[in-house]
PDB file of N, CA, C and O in Angstrom:
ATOM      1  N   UNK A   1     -51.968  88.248  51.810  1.00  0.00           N
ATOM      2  CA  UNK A   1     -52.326  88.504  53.168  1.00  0.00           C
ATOM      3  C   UNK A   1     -52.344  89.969  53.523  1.00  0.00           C
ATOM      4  O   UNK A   1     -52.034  90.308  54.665  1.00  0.00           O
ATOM      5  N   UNK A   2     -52.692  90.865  52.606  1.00  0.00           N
ATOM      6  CA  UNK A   2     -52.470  92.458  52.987  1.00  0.00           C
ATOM      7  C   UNK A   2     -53.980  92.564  53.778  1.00  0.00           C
ATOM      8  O   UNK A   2     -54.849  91.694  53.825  1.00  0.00           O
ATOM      9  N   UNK A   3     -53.989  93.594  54.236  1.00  0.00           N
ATOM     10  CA  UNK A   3     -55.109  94.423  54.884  1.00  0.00           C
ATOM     11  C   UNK A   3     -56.810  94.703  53.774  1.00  0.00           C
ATOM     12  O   UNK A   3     -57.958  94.937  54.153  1.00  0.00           O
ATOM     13  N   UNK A   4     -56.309  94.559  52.557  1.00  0.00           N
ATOM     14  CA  UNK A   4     -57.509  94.566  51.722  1.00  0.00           C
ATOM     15  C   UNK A   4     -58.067  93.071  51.659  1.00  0.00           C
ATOM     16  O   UNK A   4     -59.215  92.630  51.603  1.00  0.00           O
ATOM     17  N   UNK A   5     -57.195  92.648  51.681  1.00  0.00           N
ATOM     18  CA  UNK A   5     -57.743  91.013  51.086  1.00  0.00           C
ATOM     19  C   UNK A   5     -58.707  90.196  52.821  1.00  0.00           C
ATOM     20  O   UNK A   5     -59.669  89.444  52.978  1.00  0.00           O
ATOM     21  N   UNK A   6     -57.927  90.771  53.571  1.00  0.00           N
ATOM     22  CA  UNK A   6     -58.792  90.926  54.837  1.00  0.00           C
ATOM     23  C   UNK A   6     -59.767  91.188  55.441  1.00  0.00           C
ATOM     24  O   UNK A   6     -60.365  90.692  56.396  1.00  0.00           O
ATOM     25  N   UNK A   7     -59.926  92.247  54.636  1.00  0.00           N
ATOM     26  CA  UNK A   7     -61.008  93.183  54.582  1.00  0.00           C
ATOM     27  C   UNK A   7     -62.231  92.455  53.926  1.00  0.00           C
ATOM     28  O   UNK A   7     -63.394  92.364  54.320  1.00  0.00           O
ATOM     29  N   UNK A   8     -61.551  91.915  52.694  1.00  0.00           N
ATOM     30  CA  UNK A   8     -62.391  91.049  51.822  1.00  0.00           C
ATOM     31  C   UNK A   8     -63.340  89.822  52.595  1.00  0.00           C
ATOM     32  O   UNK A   8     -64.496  89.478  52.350  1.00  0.00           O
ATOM     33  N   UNK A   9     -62.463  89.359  53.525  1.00  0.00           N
ATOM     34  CA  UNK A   9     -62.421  87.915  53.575  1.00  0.00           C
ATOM     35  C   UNK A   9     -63.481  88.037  54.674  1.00  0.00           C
ATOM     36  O   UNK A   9     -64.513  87.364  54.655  1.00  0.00           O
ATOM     37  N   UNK A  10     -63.071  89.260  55.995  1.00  0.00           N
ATOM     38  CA  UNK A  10     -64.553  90.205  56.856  1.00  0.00           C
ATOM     39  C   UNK A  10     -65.602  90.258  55.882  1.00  0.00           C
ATOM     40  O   UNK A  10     -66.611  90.329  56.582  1.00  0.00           O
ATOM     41  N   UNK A  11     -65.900  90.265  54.899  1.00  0.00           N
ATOM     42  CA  UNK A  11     -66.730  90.910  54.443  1.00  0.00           C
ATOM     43  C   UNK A  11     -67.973  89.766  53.688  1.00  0.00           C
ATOM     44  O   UNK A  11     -69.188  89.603  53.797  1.00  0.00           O
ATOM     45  N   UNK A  12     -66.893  89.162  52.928  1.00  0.00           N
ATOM     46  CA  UNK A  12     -67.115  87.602  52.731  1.00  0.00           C
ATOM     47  C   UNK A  12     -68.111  86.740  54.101  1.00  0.00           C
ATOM     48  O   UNK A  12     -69.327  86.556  54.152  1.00  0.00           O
ATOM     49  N   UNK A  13     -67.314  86.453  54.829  1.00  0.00           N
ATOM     50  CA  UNK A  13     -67.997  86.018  56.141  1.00  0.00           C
ATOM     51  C   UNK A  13     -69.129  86.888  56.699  1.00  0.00           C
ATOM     52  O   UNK A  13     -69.742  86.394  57.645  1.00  0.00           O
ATOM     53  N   UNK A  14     -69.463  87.952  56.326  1.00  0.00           N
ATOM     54  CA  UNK A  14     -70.799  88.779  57.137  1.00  0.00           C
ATOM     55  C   UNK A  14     -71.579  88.686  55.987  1.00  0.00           C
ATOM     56  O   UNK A  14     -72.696  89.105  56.291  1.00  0.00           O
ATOM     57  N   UNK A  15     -71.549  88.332  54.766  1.00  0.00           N
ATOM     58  CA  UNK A  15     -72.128  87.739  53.920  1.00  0.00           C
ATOM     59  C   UNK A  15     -72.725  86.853  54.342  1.00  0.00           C
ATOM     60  O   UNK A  15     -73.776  86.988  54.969  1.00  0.00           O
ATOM     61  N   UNK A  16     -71.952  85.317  53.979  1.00  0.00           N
ATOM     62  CA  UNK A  16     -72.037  84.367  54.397  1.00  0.00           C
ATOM     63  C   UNK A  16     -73.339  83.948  55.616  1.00  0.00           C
ATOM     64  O   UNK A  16     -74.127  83.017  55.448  1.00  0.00           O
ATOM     65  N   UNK A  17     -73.331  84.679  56.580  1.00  0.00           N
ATOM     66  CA  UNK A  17     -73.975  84.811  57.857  1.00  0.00           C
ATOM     67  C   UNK A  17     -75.125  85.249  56.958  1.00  0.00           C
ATOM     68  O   UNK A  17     -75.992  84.538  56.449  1.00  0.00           O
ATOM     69  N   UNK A  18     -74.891  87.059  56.834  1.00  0.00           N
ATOM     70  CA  UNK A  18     -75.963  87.600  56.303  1.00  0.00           C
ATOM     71  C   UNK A  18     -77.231  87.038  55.420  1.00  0.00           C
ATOM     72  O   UNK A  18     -78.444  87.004  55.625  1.00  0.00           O
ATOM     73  N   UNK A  19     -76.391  86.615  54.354  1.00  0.00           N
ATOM     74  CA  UNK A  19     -77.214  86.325  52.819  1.00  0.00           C
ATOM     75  C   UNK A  19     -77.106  84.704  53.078  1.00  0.00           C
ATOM     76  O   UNK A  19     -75.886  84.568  53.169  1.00  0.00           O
ATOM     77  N   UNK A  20     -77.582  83.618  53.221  1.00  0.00           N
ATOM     78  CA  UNK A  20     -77.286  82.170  52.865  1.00  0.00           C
ATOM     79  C   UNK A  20     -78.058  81.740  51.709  1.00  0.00           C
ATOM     80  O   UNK A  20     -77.636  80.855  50.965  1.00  0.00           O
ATOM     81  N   UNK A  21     -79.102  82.293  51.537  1.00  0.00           N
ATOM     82  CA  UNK A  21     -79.690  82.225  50.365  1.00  0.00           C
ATOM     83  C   UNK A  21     -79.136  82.747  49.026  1.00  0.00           C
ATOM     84  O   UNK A  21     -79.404  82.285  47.917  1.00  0.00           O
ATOM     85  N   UNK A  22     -78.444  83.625  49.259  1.00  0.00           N
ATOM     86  CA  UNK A  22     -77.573  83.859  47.818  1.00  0.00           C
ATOM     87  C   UNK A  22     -76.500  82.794  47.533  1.00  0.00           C
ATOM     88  O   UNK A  22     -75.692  82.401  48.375  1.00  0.00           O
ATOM     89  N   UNK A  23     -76.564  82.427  46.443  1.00  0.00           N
ATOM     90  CA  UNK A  23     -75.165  81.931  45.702  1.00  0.00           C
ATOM     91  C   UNK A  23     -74.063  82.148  46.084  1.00  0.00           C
ATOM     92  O   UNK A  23     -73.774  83.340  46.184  1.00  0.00           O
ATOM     93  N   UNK A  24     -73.181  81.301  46.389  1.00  0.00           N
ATOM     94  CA  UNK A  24     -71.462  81.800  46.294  1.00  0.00           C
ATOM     95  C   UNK A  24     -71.488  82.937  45.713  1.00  0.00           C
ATOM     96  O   UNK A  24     -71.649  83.981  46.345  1.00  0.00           O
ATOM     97  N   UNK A  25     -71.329  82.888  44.384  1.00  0.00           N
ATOM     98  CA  UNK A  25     -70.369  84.332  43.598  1.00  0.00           C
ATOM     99  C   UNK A  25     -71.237  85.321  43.903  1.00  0.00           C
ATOM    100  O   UNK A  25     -70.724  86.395  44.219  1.00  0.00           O
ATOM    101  N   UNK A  26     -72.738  85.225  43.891  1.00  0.00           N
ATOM    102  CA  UNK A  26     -73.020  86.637  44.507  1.00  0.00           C
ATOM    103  C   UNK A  26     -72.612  87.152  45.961  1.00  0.00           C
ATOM    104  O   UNK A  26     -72.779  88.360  46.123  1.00  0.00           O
ATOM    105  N   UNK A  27     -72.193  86.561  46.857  1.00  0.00           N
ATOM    106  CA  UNK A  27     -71.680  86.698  47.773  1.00  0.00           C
ATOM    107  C   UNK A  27     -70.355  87.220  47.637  1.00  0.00           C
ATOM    108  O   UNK A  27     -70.125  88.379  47.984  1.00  0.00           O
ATOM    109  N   UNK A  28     -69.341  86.387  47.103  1.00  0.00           N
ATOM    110  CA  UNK A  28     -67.910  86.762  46.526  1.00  0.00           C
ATOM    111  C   UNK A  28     -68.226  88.420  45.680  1.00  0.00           C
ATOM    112  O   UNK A  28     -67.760  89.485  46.084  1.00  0.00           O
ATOM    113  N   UNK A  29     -69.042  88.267  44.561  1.00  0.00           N
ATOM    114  CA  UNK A  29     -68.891  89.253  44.031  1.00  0.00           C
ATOM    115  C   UNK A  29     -69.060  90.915  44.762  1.00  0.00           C
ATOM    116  O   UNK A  29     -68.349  91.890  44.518  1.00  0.00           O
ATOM    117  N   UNK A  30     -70.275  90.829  45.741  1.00  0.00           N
ATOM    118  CA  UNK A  30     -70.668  91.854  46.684  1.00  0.00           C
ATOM    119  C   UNK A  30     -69.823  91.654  47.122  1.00  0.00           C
ATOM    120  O   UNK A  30     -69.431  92.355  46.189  1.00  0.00           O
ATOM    121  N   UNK A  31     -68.831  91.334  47.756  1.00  0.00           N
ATOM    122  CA  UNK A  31     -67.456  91.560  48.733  1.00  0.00           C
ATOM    123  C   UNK A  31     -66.949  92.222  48.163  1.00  0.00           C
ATOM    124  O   UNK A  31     -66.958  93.392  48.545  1.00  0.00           O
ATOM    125  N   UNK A  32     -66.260  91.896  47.002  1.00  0.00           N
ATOM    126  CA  UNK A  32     -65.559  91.840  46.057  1.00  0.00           C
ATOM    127  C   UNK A  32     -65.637  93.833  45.628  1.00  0.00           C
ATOM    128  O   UNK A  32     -64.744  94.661  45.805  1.00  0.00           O
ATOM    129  N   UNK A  33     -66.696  93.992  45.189  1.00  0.00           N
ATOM    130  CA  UNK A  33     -67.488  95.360  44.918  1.00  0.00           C
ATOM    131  C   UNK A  33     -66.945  96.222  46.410  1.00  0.00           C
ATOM    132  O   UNK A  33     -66.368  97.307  46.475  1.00  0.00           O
ATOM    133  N   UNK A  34     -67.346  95.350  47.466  1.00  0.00           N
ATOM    134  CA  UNK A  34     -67.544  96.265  48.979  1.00  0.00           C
ATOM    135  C   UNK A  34     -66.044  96.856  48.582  1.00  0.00           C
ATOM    136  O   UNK A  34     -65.945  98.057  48.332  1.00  0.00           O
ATOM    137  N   UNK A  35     -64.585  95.778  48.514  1.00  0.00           N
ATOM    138  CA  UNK A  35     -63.328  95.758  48.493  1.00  0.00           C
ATOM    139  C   UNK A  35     -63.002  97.228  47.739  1.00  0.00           C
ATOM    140  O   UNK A  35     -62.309  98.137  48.195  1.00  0.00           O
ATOM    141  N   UNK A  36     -63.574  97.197  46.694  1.00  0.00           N
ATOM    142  CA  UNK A  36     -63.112  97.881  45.729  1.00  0.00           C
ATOM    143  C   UNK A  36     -63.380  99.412  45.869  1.00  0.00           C
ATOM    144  O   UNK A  36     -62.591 100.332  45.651  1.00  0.00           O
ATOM    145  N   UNK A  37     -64.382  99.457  46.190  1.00  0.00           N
ATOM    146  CA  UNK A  37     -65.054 100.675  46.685  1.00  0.00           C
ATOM    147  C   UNK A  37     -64.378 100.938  47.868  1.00  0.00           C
ATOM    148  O   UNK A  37     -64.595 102.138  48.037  1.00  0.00           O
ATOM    149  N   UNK A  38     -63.762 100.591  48.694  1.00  0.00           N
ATOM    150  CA  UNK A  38     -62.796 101.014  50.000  1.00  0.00           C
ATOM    151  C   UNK A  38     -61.838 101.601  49.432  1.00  0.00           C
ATOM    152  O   UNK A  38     -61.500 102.775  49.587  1.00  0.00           O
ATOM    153  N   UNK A  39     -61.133 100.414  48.421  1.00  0.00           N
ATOM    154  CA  UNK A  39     -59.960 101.319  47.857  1.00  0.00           C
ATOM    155  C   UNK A  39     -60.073 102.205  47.311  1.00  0.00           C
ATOM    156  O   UNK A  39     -59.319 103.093  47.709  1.00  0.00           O
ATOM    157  N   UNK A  40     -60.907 102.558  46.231  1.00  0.00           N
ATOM    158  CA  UNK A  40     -61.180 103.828  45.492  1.00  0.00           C
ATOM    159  C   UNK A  40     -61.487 105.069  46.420  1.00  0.00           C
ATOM    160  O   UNK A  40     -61.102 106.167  46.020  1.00  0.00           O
ATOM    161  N   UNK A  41     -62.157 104.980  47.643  1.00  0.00           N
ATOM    162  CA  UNK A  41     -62.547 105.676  48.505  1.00  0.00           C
ATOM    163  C   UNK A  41     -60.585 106.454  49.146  1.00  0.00           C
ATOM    164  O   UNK A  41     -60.118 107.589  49.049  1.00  0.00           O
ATOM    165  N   UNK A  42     -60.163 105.521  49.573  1.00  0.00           N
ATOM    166  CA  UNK A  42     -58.520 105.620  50.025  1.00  0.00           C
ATOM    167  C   UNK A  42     -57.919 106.520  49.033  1.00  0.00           C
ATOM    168  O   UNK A  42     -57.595 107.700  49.167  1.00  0.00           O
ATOM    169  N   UNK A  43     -57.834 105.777  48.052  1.00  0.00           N
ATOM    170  CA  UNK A  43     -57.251 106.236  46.788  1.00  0.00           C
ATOM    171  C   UNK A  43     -57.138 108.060  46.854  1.00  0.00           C
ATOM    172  O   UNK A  43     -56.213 108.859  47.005  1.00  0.00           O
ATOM    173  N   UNK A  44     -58.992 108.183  46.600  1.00  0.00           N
ATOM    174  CA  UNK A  44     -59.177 109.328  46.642  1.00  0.00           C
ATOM    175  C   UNK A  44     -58.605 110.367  47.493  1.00  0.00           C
ATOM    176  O   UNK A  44     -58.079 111.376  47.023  1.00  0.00           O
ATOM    177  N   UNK A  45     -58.691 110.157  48.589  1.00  0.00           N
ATOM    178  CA  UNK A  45     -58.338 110.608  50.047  1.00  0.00           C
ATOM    179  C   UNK A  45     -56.981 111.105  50.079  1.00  0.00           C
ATOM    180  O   UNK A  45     -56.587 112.190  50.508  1.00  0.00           O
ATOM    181  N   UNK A  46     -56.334 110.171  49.571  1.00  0.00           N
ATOM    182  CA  UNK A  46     -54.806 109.961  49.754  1.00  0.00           C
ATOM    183  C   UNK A  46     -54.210 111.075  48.070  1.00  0.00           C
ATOM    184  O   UNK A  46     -53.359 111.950  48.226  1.00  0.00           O
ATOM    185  N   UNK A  47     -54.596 110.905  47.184  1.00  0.00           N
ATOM    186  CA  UNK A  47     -54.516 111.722  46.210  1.00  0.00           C
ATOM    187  C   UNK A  47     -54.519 113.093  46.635  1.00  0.00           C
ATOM    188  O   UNK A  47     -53.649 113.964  46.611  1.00  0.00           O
ATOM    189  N   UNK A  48     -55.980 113.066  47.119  1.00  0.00           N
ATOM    190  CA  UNK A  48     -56.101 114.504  47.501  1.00  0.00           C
ATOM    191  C   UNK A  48     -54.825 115.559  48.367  1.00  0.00           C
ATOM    192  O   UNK A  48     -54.241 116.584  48.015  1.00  0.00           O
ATOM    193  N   UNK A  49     -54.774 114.790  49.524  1.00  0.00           N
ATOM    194  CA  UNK A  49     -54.110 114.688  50.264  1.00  0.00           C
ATOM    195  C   UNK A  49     -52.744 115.322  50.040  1.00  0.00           C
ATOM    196  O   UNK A  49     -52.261 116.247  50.693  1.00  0.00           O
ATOM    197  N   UNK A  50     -52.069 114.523  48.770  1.00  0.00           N
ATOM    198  CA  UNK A  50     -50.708 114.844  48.486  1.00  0.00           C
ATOM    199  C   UNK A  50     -50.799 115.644  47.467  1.00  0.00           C
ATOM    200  O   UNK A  50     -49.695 115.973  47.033  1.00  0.00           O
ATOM    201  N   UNK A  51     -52.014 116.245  46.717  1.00  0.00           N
ATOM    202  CA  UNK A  51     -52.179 117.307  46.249  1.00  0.00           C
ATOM    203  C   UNK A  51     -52.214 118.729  46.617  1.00  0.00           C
ATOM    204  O   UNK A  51     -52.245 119.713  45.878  1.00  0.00           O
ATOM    205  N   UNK A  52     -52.202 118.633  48.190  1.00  0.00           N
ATOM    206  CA  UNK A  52     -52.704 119.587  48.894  1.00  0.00           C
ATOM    207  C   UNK A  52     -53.974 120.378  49.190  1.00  0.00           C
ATOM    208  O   UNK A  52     -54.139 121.344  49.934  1.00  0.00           O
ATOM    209  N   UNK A  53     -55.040 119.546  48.214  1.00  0.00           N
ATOM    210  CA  UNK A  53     -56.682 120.106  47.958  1.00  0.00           C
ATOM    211  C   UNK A  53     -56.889 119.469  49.842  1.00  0.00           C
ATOM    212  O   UNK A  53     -56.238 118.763  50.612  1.00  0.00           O
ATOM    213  N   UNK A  54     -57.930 120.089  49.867  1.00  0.00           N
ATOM    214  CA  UNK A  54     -59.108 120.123  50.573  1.00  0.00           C
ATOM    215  C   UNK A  54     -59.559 118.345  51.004  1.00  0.00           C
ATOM    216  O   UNK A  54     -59.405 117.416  50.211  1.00  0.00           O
ATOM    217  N   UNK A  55     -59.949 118.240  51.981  1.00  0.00           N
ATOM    218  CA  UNK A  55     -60.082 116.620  52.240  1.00  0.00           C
ATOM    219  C   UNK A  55     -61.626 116.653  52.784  1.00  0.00           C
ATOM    220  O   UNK A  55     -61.800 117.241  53.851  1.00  0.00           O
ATOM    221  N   UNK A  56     -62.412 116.248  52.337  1.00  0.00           N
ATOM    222  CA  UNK A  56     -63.810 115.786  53.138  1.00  0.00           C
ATOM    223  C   UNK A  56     -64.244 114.862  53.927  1.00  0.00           C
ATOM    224  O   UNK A  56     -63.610 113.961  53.375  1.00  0.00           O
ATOM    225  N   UNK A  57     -64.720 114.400  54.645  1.00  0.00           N
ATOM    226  CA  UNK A  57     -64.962 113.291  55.257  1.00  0.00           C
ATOM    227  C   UNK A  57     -66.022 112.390  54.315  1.00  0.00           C
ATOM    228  O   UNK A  57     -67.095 112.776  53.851  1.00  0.00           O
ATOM    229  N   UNK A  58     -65.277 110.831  54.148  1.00  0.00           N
ATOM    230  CA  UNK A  58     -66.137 110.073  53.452  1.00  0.00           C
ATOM    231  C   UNK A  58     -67.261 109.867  53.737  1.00  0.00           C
ATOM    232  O   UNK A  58     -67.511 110.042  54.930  1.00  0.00           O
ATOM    233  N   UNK A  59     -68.464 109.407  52.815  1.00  0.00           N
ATOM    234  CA  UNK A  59     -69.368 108.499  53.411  1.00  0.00           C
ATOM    235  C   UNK A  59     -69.421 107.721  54.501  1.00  0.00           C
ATOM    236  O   UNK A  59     -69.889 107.818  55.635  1.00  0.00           O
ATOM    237  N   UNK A  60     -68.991 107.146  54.052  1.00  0.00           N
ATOM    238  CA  UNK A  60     -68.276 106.155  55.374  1.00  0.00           C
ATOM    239  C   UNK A  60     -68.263 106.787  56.860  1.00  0.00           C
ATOM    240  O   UNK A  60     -68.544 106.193  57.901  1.00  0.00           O
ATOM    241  N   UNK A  61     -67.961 107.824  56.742  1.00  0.00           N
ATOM    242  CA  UNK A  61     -67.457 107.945  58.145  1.00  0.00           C
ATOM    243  C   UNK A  61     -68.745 108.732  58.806  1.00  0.00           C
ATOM    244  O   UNK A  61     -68.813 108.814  60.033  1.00  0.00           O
ATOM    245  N   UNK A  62     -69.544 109.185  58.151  1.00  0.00           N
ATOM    246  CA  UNK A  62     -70.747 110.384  58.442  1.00  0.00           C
ATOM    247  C   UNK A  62     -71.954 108.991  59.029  1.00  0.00           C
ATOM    248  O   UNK A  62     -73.077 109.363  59.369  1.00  0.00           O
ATOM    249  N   UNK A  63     -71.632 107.533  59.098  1.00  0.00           N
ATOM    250  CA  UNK A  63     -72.287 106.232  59.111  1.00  0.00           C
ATOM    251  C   UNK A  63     -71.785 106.369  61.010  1.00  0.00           C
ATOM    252  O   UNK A  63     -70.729 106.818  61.455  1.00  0.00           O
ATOM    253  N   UNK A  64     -72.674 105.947  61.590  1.00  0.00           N
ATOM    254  CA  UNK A  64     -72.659 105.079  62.869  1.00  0.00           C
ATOM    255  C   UNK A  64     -71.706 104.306  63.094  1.00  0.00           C
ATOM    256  O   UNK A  64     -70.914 104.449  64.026  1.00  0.00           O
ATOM    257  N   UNK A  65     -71.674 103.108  61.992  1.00  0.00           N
ATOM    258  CA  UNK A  65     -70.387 102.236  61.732  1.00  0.00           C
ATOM    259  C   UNK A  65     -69.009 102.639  61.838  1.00  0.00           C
ATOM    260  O   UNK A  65     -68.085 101.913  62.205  1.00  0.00           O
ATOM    261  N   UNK A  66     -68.939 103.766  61.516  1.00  0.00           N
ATOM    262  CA  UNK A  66     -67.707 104.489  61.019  1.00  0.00           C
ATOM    263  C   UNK A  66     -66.682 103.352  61.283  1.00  0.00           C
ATOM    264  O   UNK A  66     -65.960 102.731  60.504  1.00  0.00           O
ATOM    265  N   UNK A  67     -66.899 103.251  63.051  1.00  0.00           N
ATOM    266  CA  UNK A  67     -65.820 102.882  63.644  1.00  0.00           C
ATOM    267  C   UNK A  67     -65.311 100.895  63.112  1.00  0.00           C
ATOM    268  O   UNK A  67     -64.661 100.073  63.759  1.00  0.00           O
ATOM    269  N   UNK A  68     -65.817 100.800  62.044  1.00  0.00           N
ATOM    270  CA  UNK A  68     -65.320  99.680  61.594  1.00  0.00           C
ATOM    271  C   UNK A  68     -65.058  99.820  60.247  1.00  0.00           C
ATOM    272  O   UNK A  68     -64.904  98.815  59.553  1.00  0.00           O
ATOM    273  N   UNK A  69     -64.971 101.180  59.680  1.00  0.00           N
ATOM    274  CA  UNK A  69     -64.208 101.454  58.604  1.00  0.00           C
ATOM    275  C   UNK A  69     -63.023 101.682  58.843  1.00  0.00           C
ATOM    276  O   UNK A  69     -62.775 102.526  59.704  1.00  0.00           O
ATOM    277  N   UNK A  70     -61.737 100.882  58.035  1.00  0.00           N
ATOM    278  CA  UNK A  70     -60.460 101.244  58.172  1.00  0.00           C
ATOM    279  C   UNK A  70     -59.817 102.276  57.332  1.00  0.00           C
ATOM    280  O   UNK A  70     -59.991 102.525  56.139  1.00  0.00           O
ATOM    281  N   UNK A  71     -58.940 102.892  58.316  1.00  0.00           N
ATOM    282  CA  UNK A  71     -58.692 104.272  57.506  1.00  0.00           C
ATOM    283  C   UNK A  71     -57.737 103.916  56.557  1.00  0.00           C
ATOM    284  O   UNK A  71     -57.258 102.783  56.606  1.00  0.00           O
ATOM    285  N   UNK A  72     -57.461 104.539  55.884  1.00  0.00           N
ATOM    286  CA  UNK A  72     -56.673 104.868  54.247  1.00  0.00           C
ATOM    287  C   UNK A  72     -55.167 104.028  55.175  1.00  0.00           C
ATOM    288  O   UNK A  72     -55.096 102.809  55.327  1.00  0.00           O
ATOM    289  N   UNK A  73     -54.216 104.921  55.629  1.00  0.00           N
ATOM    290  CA  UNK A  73     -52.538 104.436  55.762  1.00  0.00           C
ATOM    291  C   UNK A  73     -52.597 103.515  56.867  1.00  0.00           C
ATOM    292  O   UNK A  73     -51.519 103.099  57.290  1.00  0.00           O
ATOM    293  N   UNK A  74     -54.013 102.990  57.588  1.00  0.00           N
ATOM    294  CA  UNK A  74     -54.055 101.898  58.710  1.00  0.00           C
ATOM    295  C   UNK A  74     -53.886  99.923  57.266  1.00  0.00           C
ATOM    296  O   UNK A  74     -53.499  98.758  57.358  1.00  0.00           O
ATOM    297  N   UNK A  75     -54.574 100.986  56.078  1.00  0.00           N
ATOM    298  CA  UNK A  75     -54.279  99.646  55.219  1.00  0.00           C
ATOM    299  C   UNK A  75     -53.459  99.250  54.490  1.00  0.00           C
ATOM    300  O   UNK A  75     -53.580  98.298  53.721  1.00  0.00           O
ATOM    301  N   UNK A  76     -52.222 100.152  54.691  1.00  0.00           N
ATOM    302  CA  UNK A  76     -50.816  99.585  54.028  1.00  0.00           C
ATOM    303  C   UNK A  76     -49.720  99.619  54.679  1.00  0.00           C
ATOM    304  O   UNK A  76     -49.568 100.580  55.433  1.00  0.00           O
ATOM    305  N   UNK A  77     -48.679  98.634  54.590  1.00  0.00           N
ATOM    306  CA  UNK A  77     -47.396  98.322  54.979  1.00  0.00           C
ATOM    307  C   UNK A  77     -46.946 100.064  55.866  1.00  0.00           C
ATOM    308  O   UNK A  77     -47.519 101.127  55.627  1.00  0.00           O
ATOM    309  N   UNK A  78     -45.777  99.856  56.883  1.00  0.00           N
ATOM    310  CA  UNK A  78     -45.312 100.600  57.260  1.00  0.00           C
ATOM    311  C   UNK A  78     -43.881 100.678  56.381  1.00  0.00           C
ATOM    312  O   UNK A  78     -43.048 101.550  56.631  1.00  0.00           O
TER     313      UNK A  78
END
């Protein structure tokens, strides 16, 4: 029940809606991909971060959407 698998499950469902003509697992799998690519995105961020380098603004955020991208420490435990 963490914040990624959530993320997943959003993502899953706008599928679902989106694509009905695709297959299950291609559906699952594009989530799945979306998931992964968030974290790696975080990952990065957060690395950087405690490296003290330089931080850029993601993809993500330079998007219209932005505002339904979740940020990096909004997706883990306090």
């Amino acid at each position: 029940g963490n914040a990624y698998r959530r993320y997943y499950q959003e993502q899953r469902a706008r599928l679902d809606v989106a694509k009905p003509d695709w297959i299950p697992r291609r559906r699952h799998l594009t989530a799945l991909r979306m998931t992964e690519k968030l974290f790696l995105a975080h990952l990065w961020l957060v690395w950087r971060e405690q490296l003290g380098l330089p931080i850029t603004a993601p993809y993500a955020d330079a998007r219209d959407d932005s505002a339904s991208t979740p940020r990096p420490w909004a997706m883990v435990d306090a």
